[in-house]
N, C-alpha and C positions, 0 to 999 in steps of 0.2 A: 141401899142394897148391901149385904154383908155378902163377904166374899167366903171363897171356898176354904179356904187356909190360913185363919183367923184373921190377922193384917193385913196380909199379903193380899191385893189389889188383884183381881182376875181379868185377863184384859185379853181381849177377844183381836186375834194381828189377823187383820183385811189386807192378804199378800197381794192383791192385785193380779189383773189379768198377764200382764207381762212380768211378771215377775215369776208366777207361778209356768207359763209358758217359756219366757223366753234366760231369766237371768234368777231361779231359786235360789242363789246363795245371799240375794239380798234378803231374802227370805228369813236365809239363818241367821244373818248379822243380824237383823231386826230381831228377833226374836231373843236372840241372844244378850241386845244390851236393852231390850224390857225386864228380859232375869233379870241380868248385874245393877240392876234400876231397884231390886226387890219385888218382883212384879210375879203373879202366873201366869203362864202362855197357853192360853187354848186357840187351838185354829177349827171353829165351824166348816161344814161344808160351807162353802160360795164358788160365785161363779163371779158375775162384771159388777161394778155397781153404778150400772146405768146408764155411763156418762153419754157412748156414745148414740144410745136412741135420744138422750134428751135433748143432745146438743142439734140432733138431727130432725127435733121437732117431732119423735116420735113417742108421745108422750105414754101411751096404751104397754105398751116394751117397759119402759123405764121402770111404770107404776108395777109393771110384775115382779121385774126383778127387784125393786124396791122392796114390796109384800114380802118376798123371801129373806132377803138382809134383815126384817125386821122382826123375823122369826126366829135366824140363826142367831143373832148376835144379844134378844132379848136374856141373856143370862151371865153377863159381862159386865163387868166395872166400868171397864172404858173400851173402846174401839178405835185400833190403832192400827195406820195406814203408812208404811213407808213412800209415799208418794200422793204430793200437795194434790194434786187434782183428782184424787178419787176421795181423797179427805175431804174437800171442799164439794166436791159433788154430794159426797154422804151430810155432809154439816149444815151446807148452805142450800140444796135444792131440791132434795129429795123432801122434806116436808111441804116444798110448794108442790107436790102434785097429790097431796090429800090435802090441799084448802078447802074448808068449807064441809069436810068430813071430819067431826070433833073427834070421834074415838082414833078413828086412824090416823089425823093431824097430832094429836096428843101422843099416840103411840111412833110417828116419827119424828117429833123433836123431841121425845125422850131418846132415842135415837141419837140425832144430832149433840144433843147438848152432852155426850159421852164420846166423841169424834174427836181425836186429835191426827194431826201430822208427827209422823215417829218422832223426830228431831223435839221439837214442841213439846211434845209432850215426856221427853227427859228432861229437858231443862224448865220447863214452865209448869208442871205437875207435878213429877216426880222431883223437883230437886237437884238433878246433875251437872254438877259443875266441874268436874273431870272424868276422863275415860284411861284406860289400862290400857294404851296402844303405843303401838310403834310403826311410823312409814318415813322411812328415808326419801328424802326428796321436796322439791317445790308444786303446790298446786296452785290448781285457782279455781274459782269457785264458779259455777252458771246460778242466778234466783230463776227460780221456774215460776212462770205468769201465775199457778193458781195460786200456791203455794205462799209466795209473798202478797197477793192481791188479793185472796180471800183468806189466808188466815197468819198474814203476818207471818211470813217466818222469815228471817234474813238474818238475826244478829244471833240468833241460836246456833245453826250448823258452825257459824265461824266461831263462838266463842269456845265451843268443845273440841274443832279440829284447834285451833290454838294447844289446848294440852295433848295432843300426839306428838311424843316425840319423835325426834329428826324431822318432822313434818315444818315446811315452809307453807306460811300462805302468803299468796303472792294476788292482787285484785284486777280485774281485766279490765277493761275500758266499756263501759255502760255491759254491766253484771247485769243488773235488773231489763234489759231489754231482751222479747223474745226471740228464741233461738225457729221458730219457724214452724216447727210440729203442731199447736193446736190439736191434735186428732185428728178426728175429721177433716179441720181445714188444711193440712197436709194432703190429704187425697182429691179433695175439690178445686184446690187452688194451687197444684203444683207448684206451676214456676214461680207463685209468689212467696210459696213457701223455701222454696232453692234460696231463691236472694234474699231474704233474710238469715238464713242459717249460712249462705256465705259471709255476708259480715259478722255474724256471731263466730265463727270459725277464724276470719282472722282477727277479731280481738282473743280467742284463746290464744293463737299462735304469738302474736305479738306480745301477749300476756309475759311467754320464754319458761314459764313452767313445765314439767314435764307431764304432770297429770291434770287432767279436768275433772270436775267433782260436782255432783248437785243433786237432787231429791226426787227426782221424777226419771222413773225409765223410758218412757218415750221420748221426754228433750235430750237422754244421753244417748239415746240408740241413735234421735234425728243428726245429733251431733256428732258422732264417732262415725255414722256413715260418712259425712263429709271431708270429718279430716281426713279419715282413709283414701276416702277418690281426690281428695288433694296430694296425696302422698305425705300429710304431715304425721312425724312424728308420737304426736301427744296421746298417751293413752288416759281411756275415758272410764272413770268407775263411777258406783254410787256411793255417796258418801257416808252410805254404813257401813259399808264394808270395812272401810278406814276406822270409823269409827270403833267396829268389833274388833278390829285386830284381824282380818280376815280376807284384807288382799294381797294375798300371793298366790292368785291363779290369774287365769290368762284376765287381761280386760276386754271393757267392751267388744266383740265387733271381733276379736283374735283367737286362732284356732286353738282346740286342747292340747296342754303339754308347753303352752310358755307360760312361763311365771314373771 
């Protein structure tokens, strides 16, 4: 595929449902350090990409909104998702629902095989191995289930917050275990979801950082609701924000007007 601007890579940002509803600015961060990557940013129309009919066994849903993704995005270099679990849905399952249909299989793992997770795809695509930031302070980091289990992502976020200055990282005690969200399994399984994201909650705290950090807005939204109703401290971003240069607004979960 030749891209629109001679070299420069045309890459189609899948903001996601929550993102675009509930936390846009990770929108801009992402967007913004695909530019400083040398990248073009188009954003198609979209809507979900499917995750939660598929996981829900509602396979008819998925395959539509799938059909549409693979319409919007058929004009893109790459297709780039600030958030491992809609990466992973787009990468890893959406071609399983056109098995055994050759032109539509064919046209969703051409699809998938242009899918990265933002993070990932700075550092493992593009190249980047420093970012233009500045955040005062100690974080720690959450691995989000899809993220590091279907596409590997864990040593990337850290190595790039390493070059933000005044930035601490600081590692919490079982990172890679889930913080309880799931999706759906958060709505069907409440209280089992509660206690897991209470002990995710206290390895942040005990972590002693003052920020939490990770790739997925639903494990940050699950997780900043809890510190909150614990009364802890720690405020929770996404780690592009950081990454952009671009948190000084309120975080997770905190009214407009604190920085």
């Amino acid at each position: 595929m030749v891209s629109s601007q001679g070299s420069r890579p045309r890459v189609g940002l899948f903001a996601t449902c929550l993102v675009d509803l509930i936390r846009p600015s990770v929108g801009f961060a992402a967007a913004k350090l695909i530019e400083d990557a040398g990248c073009e940013v188009v954003v198609p129309e979209q809507t979900c990409c499917g995750q939660p009919a598929f996981n829900s066994g509602d396979r008819a849903t998925a395959r539509a909104i799938a059909l549409e993704i693979l319409d919007a995005f058929q004009g893109v270099d790459y297709v780039v998702a600030p958030s491992g679990s809609c990466a992973g849905m787009l990468k890893r399952h959406v071609p399983e629902l056109f098995a055994g249909e050759p032109d539509l299989e064919r046209r969703a793992q051409g699809l998938a095989d242009k899918v990265h997770e933002l993070v990932s795809f700075l550092t493992d695509v593009r190249g980047v191995t420093k970012v233009a930031a500045r955040f005062d302070g100690a974080v720690t980091y959450h691995d989000s289930c899809s993220g590091l289990r279907e596409l590997g992502v864990r040593d990337q976020p850290r190595k790039l917050l390493e070059t933000v200055d005044g930035l601490t990282l600081t590692e919490m005690k079982d990172s890679d275990v889930c913080c309880g969200f799931g999706g759906t399994f958060a709505v069907k399984y409440g209280e089992i979801s509660d206690a897991i994201v209470a002990k995710k909650a206290a390895n942040v705290a005990d972590a002693g950082a003052a920020t939490l950090l990770a790739g997925d807005l639903g494990c940050l939204m699950n997780m900043a609701g809890k510190l909150q109703r614990q009364g802890k401290t720690v405020r929770v971003r996404h780690v592009a924000e950081v990454l952009a240069g671009m948190a000084d607004g309120p975080a997770i979960g905190e009214p407009e007007g604190r920085s």
